[in-house]
Structures are given as C-alpha cells and as structure tokens.
C-alpha positions, 0 to 999 in steps of 0.5 A: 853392104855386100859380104865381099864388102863386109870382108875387106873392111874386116880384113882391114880392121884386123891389119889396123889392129894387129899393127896396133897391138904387134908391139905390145904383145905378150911374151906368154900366151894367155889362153885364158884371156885369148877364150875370156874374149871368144867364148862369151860372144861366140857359143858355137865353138868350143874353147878347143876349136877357138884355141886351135884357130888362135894358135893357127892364126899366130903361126901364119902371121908369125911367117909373115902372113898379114893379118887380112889374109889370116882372117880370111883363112879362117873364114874360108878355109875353116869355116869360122864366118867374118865376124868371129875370124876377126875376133880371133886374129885380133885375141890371138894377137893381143893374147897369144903373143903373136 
C-alpha cells in the first residue's frame, strides 16, 4: 500500500470515527483519558505536544474542519506521521469534547 493510500484510508477512518463518537462526547475535556490513549503506544512526544495537537485538532474540527483534513494537518503541518495523527483526531474526539 503506497503512503498516498495509507493517507486516504486513514483519513477516512478518522471521518467514520469522529462521525461515530461526535454525539456522544464529553462535555468536559479529559486530559487525563485523551494522554491514557497517546502516551503508551507513541513514546516520542511528550504529553505537552500530544495535548497541544488535541487541543489544535478540537479547534478546527469545532469550525467545521472534517476530521480527514484535521489529520492531515497534523501530519503534514506538524509532523505528527499517519498513524499518530489519526490516533489524536479520534482521542481528541471522543476525550476532549470536540
């Protein structure tokens, strides 16, 4: 599978799953829970980078932005990879209340 691939599956996994969990989200942000899922699988970043990208992601997809595209900002603007963008888009989501 080619990393152009790779991104569009992500991508549409993080639309299906942000539509799933867009109902249901919290009213409170839990930082705790939204690092709980991070931090264990993605050692590289600290929980200040990862929180700061969670909380970036929730403040575009809050105007608006599909989730798709949030993680492909993440990836491309901030370095974040794929794999670990998704991963914040969908914690930021069902965590953060966004």
């Amino acid at each position: 599978m080619s990393s152009y691939q790779r991104r569009l599956l992500a991508a549409a996994a993080t639309a299906a799953c942000a539509a799933l969990f867009a109902e249901t989200a919290p009213a409170a942000a839990d930082s705790a829970g939204f690092l709980s899922v991070l931090e264990p699988r993605h050692t590289s970043w600290t929980s200040q980078e990862l929180l700061a990208a969670g909380h970036t992601a929730c403040s575009m997809i809050n105007r608006g932005t599909p989730a798709s595209v949030v993680t492909d900002h993440l990836d491309r603007e901030m370095g974040f990879g794929v794999a670990l963008a998704f991963d914040i888009v969908s914690a930021a989501v069902i965590h953060l209340g966004c």
